[in-house]
Jmol script that loads the backbone (N, CA, C; Angstrom):
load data "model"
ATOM      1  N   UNK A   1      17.756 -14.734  21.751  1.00  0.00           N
ATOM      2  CA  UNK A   1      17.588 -14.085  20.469  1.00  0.00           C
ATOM      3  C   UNK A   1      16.187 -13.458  20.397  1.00  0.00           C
ATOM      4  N   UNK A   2      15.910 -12.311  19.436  1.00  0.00           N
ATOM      5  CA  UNK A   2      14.819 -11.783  19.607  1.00  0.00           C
ATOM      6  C   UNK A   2      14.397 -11.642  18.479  1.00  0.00           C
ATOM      7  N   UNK A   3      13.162 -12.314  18.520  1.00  0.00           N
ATOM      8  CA  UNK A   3      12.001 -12.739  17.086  1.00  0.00           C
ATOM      9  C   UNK A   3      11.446 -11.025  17.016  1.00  0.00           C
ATOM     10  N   UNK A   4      12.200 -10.768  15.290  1.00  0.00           N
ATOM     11  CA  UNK A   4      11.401  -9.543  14.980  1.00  0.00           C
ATOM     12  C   UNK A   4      10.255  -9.610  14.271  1.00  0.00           C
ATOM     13  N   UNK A   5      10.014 -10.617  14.047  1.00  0.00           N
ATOM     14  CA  UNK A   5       8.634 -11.174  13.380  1.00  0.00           C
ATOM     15  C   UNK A   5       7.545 -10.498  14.036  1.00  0.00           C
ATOM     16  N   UNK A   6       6.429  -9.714  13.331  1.00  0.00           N
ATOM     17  CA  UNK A   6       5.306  -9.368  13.781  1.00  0.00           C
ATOM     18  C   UNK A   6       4.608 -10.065  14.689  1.00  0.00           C
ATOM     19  N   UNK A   7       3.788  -9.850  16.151  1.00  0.00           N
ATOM     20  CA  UNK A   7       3.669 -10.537  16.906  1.00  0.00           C
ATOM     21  C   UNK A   7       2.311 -10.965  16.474  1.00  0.00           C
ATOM     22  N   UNK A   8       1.861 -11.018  15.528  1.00  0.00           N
ATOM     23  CA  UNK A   8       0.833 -12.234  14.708  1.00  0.00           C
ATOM     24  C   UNK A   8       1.472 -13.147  14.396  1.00  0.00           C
ATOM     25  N   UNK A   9       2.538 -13.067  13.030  1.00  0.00           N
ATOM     26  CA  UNK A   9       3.223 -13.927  12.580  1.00  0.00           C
ATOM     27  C   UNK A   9       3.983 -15.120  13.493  1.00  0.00           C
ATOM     28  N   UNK A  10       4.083 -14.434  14.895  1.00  0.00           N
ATOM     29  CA  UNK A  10       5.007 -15.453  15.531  1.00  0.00           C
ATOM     30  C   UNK A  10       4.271 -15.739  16.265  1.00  0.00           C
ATOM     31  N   UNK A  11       2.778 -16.154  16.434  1.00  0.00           N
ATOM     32  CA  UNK A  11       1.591 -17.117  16.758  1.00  0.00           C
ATOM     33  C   UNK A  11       0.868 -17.681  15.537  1.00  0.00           C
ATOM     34  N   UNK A  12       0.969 -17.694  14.432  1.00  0.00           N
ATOM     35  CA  UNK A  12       0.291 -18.184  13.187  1.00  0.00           C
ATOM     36  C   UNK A  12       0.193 -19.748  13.433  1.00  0.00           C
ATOM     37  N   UNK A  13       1.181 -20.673  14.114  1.00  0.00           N
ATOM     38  CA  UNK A  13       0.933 -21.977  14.084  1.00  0.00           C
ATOM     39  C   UNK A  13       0.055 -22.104  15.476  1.00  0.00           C
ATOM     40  N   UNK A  14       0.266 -21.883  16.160  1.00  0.00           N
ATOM     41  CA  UNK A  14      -0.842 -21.814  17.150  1.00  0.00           C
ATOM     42  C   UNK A  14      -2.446 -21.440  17.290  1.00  0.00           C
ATOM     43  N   UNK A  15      -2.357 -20.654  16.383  1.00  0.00           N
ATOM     44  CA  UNK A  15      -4.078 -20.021  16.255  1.00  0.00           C
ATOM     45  C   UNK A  15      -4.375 -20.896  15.193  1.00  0.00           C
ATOM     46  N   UNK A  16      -3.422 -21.321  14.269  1.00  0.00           N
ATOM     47  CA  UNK A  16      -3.748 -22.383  12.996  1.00  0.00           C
ATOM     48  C   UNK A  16      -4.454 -23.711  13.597  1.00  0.00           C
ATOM     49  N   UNK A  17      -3.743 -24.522  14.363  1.00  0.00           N
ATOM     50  CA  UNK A  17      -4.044 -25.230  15.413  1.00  0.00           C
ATOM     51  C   UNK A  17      -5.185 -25.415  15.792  1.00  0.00           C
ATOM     52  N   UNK A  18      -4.986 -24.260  16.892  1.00  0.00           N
ATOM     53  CA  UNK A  18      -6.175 -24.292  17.661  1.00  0.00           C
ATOM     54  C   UNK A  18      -8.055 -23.934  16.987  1.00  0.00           C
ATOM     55  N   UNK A  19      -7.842 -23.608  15.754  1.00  0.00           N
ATOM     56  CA  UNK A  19      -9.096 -22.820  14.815  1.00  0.00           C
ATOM     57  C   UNK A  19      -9.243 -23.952  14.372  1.00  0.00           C
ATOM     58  N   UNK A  20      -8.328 -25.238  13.735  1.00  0.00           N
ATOM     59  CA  UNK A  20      -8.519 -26.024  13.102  1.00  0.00           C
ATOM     60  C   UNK A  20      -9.379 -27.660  13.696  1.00  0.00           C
ATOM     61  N   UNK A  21      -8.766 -26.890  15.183  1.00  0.00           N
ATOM     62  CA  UNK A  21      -9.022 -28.070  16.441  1.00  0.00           C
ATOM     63  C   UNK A  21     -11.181 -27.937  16.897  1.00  0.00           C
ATOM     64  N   UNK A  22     -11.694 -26.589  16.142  1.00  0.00           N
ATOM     65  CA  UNK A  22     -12.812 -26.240  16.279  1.00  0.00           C
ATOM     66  C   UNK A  22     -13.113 -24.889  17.570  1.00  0.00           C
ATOM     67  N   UNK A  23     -11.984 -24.591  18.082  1.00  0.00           N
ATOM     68  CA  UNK A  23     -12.051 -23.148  18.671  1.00  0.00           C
ATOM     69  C   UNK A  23     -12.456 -22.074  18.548  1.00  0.00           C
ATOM     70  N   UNK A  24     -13.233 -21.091  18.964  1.00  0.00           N
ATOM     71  CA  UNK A  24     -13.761 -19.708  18.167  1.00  0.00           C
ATOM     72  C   UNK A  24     -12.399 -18.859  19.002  1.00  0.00           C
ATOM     73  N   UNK A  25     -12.605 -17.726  19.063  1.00  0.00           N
ATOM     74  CA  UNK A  25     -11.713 -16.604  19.353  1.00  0.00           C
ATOM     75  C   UNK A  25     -11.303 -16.452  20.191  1.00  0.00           C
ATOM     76  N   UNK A  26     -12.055 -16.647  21.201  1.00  0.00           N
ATOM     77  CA  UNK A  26     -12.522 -16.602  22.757  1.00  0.00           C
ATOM     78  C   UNK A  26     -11.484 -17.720  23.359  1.00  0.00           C
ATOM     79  N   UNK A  27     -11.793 -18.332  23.267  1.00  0.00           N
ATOM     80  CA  UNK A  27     -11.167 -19.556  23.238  1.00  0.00           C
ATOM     81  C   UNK A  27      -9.254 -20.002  23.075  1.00  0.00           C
ATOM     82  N   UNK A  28      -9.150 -19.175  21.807  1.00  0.00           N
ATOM     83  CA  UNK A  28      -7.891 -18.752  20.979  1.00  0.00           C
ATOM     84  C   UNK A  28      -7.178 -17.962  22.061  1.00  0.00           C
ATOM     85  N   UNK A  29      -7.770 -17.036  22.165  1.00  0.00           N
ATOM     86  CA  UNK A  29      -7.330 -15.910  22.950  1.00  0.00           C
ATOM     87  C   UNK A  29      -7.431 -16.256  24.385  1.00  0.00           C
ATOM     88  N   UNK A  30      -7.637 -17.111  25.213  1.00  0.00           N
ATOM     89  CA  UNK A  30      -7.579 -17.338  26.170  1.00  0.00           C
ATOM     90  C   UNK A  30      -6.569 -18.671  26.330  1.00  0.00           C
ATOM     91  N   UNK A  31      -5.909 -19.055  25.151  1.00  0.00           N
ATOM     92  CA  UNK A  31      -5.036 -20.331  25.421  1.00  0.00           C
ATOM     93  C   UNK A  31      -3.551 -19.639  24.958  1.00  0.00           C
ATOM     94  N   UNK A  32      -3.549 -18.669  23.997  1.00  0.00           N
ATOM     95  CA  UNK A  32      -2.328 -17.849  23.464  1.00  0.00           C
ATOM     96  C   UNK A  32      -2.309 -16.716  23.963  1.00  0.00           C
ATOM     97  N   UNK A  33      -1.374 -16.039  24.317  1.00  0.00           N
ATOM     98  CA  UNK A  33      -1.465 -14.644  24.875  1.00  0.00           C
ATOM     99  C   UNK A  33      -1.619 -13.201  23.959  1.00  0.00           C
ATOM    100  N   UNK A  34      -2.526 -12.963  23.329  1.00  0.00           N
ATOM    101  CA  UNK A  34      -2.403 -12.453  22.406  1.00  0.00           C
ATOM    102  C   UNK A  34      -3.810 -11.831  22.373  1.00  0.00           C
ATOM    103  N   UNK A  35      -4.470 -10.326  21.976  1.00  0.00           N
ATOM    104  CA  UNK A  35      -5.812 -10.202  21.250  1.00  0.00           C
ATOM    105  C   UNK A  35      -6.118 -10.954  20.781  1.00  0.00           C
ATOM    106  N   UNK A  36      -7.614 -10.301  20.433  1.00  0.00           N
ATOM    107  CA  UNK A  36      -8.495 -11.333  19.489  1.00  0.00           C
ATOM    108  C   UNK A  36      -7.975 -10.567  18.154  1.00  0.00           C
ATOM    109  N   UNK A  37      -7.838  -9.313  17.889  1.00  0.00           N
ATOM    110  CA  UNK A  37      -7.580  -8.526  16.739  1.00  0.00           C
ATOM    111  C   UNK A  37      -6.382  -9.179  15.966  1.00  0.00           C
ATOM    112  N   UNK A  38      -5.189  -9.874  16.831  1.00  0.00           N
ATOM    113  CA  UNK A  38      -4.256 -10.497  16.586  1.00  0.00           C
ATOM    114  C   UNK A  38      -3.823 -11.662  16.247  1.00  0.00           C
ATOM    115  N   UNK A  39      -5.240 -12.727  16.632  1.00  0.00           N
ATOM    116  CA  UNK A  39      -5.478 -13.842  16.777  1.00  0.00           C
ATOM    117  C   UNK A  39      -6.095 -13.740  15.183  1.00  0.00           C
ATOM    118  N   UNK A  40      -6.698 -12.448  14.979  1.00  0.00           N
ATOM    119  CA  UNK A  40      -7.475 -12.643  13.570  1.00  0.00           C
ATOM    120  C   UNK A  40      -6.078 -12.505  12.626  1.00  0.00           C
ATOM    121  N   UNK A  41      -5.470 -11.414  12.848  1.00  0.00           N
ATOM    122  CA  UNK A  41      -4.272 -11.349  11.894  1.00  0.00           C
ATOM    123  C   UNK A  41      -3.623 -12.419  11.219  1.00  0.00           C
ATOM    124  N   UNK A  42      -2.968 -13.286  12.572  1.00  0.00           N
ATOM    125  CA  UNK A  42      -2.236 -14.764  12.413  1.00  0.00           C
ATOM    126  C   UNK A  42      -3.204 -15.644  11.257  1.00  0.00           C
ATOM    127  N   UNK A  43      -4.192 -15.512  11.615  1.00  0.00           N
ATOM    128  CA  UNK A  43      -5.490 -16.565  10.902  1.00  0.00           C
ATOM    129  C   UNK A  43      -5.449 -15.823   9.277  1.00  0.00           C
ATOM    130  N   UNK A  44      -5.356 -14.531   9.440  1.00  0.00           N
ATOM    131  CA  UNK A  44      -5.757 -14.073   7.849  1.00  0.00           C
ATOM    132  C   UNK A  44      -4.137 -14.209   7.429  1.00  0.00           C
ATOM    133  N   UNK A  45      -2.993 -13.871   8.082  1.00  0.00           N
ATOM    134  CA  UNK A  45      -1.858 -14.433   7.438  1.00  0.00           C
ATOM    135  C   UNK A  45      -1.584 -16.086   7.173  1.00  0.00           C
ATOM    136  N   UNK A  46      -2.011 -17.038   7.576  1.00  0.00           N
ATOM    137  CA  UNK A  46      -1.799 -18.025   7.770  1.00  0.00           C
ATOM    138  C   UNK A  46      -2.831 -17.956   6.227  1.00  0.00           C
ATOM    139  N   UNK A  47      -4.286 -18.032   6.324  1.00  0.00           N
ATOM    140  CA  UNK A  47      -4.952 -18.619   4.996  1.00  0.00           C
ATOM    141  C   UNK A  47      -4.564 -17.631   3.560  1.00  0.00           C
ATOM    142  N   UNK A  48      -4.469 -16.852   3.832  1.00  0.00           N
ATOM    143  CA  UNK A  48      -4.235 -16.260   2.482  1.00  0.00           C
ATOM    144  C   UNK A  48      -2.776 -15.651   1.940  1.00  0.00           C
ATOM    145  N   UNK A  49      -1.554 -15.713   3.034  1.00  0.00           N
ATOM    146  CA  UNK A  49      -0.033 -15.412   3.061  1.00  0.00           C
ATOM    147  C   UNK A  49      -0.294 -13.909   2.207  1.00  0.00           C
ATOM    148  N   UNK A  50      -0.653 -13.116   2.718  1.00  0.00           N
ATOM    149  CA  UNK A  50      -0.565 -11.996   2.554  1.00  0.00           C
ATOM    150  C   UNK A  50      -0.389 -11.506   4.072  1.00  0.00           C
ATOM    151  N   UNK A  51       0.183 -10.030   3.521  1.00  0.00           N
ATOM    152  CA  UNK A  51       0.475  -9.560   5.317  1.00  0.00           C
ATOM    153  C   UNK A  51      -1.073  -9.403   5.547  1.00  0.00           C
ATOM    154  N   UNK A  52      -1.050  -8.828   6.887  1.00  0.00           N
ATOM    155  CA  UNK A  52      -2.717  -8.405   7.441  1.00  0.00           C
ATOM    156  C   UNK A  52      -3.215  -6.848   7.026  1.00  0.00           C
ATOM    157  N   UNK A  53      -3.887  -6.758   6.584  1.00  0.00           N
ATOM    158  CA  UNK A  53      -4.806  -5.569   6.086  1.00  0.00           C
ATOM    159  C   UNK A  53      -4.744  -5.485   4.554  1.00  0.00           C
ATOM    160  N   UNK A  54      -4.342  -6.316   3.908  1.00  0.00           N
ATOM    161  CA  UNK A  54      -4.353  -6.150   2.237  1.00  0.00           C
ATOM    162  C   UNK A  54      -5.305  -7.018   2.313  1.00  0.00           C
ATOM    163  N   UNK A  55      -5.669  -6.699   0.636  1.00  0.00           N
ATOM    164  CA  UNK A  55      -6.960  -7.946   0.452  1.00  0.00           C
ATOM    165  C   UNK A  55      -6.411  -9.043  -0.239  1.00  0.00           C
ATOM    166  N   UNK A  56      -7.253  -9.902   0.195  1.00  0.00           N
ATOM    167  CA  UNK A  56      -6.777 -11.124  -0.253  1.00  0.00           C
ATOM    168  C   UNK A  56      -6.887 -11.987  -1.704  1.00  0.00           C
ATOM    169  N   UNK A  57      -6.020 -12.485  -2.101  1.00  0.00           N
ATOM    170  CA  UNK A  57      -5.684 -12.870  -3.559  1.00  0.00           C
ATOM    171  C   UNK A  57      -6.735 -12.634  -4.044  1.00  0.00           C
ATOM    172  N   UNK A  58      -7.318 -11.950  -5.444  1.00  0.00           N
ATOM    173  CA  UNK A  58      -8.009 -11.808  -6.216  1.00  0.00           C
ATOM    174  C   UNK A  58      -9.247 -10.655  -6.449  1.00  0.00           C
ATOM    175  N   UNK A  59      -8.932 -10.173  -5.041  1.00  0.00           N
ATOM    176  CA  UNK A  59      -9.917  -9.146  -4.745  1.00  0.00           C
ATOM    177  C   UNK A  59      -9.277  -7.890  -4.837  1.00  0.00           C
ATOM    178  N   UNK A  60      -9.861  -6.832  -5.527  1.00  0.00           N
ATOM    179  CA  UNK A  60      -8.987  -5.360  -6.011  1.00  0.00           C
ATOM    180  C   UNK A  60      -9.987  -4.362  -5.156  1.00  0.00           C
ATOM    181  N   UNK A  61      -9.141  -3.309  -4.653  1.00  0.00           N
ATOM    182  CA  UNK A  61      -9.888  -2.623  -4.513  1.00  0.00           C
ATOM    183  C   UNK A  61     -10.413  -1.281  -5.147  1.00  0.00           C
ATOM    184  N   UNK A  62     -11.726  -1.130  -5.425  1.00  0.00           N
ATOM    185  CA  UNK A  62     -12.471  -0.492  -6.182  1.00  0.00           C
ATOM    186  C   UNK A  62     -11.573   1.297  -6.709  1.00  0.00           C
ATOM    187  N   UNK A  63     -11.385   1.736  -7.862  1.00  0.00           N
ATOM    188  CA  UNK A  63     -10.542   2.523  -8.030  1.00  0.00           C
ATOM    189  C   UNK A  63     -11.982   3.194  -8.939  1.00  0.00           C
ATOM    190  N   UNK A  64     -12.215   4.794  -8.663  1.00  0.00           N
ATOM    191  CA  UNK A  64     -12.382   5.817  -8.810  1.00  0.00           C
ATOM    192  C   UNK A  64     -12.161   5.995  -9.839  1.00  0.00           C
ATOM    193  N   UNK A  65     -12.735   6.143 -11.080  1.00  0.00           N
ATOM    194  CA  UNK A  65     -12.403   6.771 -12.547  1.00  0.00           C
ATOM    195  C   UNK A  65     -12.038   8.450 -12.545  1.00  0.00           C
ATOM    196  N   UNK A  66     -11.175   8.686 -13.026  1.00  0.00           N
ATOM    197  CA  UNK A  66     -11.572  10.825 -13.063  1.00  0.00           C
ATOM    198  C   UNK A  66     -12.455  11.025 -13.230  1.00  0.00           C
ATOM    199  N   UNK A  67     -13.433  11.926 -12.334  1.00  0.00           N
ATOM    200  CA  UNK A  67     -14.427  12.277 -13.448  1.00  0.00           C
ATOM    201  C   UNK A  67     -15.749  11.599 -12.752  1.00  0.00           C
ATOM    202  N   UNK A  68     -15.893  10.187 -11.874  1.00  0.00           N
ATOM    203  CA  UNK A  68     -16.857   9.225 -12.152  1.00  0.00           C
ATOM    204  C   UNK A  68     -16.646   9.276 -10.095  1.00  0.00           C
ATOM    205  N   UNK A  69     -18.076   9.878 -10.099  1.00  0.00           N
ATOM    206  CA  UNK A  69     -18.915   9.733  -8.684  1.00  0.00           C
ATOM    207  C   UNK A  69     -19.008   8.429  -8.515  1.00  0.00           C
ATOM    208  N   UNK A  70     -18.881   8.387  -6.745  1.00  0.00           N
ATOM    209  CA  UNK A  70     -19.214   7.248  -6.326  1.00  0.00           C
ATOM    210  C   UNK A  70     -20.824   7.083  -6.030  1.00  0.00           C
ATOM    211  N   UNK A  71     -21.210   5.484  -6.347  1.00  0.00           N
ATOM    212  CA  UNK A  71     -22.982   5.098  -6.069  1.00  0.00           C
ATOM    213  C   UNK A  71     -23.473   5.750  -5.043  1.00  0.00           C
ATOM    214  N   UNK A  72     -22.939   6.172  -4.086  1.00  0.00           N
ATOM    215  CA  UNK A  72     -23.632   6.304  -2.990  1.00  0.00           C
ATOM    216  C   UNK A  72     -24.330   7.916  -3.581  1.00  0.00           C
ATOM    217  N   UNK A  73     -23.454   8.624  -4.233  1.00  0.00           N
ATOM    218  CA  UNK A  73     -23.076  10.301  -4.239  1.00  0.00           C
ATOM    219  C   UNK A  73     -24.639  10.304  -5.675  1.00  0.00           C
ATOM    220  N   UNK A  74     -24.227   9.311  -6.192  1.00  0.00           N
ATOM    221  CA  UNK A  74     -25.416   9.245  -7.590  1.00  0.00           C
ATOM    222  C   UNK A  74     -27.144   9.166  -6.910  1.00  0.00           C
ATOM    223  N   UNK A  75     -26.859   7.954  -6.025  1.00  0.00           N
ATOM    224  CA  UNK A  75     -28.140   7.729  -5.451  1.00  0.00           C
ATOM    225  C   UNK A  75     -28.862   8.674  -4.327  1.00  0.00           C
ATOM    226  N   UNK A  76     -28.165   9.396  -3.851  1.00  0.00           N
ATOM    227  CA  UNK A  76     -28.196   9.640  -2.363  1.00  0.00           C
ATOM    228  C   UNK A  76     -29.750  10.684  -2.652  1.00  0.00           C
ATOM    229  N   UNK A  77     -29.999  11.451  -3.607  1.00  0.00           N
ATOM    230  CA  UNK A  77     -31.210  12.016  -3.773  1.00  0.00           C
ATOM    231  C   UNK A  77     -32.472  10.496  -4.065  1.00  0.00           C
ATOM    232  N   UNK A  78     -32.125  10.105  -4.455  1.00  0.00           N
ATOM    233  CA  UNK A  78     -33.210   8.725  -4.722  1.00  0.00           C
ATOM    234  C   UNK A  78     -33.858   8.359  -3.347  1.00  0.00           C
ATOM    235  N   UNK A  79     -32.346   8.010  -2.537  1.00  0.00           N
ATOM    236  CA  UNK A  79     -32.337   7.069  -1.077  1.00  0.00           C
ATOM    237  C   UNK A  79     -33.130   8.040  -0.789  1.00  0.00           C
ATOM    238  N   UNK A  80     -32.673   9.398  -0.082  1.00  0.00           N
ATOM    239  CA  UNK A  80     -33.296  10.223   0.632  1.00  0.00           C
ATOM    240  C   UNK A  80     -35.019  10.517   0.488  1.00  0.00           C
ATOM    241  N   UNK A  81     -35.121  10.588  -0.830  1.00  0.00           N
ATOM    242  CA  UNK A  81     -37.264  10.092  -1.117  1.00  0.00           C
ATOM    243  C   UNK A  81     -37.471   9.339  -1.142  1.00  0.00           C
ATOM    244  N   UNK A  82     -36.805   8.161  -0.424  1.00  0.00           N
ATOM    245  CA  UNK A  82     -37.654   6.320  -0.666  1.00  0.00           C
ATOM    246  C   UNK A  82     -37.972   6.820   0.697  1.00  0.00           C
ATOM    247  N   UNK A  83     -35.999   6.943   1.913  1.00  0.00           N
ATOM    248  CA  UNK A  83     -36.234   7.135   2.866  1.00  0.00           C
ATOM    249  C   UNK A  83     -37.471   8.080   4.184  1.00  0.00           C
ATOM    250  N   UNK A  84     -37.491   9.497   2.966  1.00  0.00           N
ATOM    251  CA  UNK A  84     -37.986  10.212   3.953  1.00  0.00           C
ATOM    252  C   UNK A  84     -39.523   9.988   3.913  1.00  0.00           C
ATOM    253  N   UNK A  85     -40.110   9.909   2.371  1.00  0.00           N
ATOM    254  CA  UNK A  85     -41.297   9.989   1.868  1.00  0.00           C
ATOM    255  C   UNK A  85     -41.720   9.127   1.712  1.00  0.00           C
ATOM    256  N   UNK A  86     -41.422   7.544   1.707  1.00  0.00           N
ATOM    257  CA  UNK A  86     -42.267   6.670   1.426  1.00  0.00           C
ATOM    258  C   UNK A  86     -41.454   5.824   2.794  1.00  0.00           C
ATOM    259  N   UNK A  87     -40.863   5.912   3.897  1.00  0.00           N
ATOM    260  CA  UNK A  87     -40.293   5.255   5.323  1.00  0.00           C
ATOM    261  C   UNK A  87     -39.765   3.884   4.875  1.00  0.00           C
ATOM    262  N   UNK A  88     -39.212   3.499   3.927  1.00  0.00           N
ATOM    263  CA  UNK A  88     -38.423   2.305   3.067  1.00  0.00           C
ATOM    264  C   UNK A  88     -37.225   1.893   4.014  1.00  0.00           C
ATOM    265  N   UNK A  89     -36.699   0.818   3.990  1.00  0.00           N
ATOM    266  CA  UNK A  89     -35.902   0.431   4.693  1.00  0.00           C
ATOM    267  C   UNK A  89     -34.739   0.065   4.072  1.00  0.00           C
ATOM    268  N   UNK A  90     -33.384   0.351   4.373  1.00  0.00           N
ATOM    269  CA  UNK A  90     -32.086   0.388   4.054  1.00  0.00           C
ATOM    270  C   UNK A  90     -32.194  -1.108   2.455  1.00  0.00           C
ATOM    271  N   UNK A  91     -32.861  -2.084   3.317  1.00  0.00           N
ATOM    272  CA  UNK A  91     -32.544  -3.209   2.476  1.00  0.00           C
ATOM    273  C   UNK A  91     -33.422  -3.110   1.174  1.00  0.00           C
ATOM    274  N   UNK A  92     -35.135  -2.531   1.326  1.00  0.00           N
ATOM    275  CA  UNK A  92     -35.987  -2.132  -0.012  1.00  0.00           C
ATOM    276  C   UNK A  92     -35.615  -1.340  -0.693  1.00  0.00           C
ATOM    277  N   UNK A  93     -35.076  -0.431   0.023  1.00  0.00           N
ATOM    278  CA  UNK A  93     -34.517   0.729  -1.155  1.00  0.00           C
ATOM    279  C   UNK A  93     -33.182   0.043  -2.011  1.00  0.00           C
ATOM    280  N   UNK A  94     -32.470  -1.087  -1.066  1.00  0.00           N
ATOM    281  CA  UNK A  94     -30.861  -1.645  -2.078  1.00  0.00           C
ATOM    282  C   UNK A  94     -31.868  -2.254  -3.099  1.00  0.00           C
ATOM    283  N   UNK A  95     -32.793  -3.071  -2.194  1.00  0.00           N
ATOM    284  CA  UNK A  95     -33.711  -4.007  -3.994  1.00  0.00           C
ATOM    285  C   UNK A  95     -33.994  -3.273  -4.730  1.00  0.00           C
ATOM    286  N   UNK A  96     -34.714  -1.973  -4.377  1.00  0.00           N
ATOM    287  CA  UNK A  96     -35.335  -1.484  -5.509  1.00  0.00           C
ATOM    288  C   UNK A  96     -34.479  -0.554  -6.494  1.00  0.00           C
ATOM    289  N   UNK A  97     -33.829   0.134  -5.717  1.00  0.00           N
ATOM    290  CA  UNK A  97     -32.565   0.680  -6.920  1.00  0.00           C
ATOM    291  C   UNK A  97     -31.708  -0.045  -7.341  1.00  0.00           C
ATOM    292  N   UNK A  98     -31.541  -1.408  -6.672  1.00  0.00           N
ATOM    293  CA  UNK A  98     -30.198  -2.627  -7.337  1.00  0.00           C
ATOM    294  C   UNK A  98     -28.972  -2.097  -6.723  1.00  0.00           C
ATOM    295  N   UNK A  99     -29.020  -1.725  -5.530  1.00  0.00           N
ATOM    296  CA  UNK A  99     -27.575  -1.819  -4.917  1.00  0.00           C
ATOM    297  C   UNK A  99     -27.645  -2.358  -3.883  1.00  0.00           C
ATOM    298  N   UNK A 100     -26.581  -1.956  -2.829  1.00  0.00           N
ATOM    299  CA  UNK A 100     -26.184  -3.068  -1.435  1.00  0.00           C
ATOM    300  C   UNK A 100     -27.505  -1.914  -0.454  1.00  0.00           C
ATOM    301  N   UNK A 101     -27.983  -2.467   0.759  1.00  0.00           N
ATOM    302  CA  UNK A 101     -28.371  -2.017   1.672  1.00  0.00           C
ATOM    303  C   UNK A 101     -26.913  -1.130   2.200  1.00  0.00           C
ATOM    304  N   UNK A 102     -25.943  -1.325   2.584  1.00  0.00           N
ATOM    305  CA  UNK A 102     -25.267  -0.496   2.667  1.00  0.00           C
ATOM    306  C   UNK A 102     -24.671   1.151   1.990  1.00  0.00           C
ATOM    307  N   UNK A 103     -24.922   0.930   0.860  1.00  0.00           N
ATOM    308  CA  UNK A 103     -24.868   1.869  -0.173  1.00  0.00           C
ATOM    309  C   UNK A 103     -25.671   2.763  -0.597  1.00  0.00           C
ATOM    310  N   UNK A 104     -26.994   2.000   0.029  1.00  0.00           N
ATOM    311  CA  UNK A 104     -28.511   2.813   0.523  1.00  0.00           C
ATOM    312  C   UNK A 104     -28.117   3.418   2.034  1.00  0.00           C
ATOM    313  N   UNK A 105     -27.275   2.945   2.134  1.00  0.00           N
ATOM    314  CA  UNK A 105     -27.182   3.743   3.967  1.00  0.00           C
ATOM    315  C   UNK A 105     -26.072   5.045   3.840  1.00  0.00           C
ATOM    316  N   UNK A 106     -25.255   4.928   3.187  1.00  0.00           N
ATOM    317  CA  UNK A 106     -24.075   6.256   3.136  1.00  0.00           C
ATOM    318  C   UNK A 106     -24.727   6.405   1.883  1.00  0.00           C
ATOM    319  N   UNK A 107     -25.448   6.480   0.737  1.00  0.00           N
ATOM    320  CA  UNK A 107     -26.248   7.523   0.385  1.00  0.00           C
ATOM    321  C   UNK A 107     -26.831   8.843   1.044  1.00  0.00           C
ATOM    322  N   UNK A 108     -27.992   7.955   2.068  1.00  0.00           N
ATOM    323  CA  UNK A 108     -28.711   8.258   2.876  1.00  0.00           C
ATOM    324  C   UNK A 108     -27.870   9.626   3.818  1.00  0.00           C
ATOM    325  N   UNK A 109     -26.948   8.932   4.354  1.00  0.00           N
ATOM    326  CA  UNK A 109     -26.479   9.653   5.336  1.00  0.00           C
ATOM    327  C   UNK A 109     -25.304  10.676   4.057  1.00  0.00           C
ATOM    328  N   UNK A 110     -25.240  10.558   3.062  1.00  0.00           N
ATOM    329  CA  UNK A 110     -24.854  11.941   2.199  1.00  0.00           C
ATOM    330  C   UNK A 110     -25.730  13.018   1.701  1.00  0.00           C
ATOM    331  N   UNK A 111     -26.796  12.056   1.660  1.00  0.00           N
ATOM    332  CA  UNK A 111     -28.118  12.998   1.336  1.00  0.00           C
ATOM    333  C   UNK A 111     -28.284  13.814   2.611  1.00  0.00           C
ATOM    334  N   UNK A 112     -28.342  13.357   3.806  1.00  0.00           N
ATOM    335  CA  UNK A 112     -28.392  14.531   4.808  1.00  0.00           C
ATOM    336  C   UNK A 112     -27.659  15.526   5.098  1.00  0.00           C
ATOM    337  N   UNK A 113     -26.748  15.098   5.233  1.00  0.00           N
ATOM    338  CA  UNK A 113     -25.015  15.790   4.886  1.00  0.00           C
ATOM    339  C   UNK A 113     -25.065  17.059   4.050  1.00  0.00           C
ATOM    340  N   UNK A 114     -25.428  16.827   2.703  1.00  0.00           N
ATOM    341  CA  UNK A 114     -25.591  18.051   1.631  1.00  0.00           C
ATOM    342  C   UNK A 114     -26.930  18.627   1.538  1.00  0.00           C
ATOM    343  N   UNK A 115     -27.599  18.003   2.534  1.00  0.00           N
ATOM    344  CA  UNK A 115     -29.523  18.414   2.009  1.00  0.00           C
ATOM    345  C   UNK A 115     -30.089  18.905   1.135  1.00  0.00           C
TER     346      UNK A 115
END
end "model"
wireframe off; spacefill off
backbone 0.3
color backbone group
């Protein structure tokens, strides 16, 4: 008979197992035949029973108002004079404007983008 089950799903007790037994990935993946990308799947289906690539219970993802720019698009003239003119670093510029170091970084790299 042939398991149409996603080939995560039909290792989920095994990577459950073996993660629980104190295994990292490496490890996982060298005792099951399977990626590591796959080995993660089984693991994120197994703890949160959602399929793999949705987010997991309680977490939404961020929705766009009409009308309403994203932080990066607001800041990206700010980032770009911490960055160019005062040599600030991804993470001083998130403190000092109050956002993520990341958000200081695709600013950044929008501010160059549109110059």
């Amino acid at each position: 008979m042939i398991d149409e089950r996603p080939l995560f799903e039909q290792h989920v007790d095994e990577v459950m197992r073996l993660k629980a037994s104190g295994k990292n990935w490496d490890e996982i993946v060298a005792s099951v035949p399977i990626s590591e990308p796959t080995a993660v799947q089984a693991w994120r289906f197994a703890t949160y029973g959602t399929p793999s690539g949705k987010l997991p219970p309680g977490r939404k993802k961020r929705k766009w108002r009409a009308g309403e720019e994203p932080k990066y698009v607001s800041h990206a003239a700010k980032v770009g004079r911490l960055k160019d003119v005062e040599g600030l670093s991804y993470e001083k510029i998130g403190s000092r404007l109050g956002i993520h170091r990341n958000t200081a970084m695709f600013a950044y790299q929008h501010y160059l983008a549109v110059g």
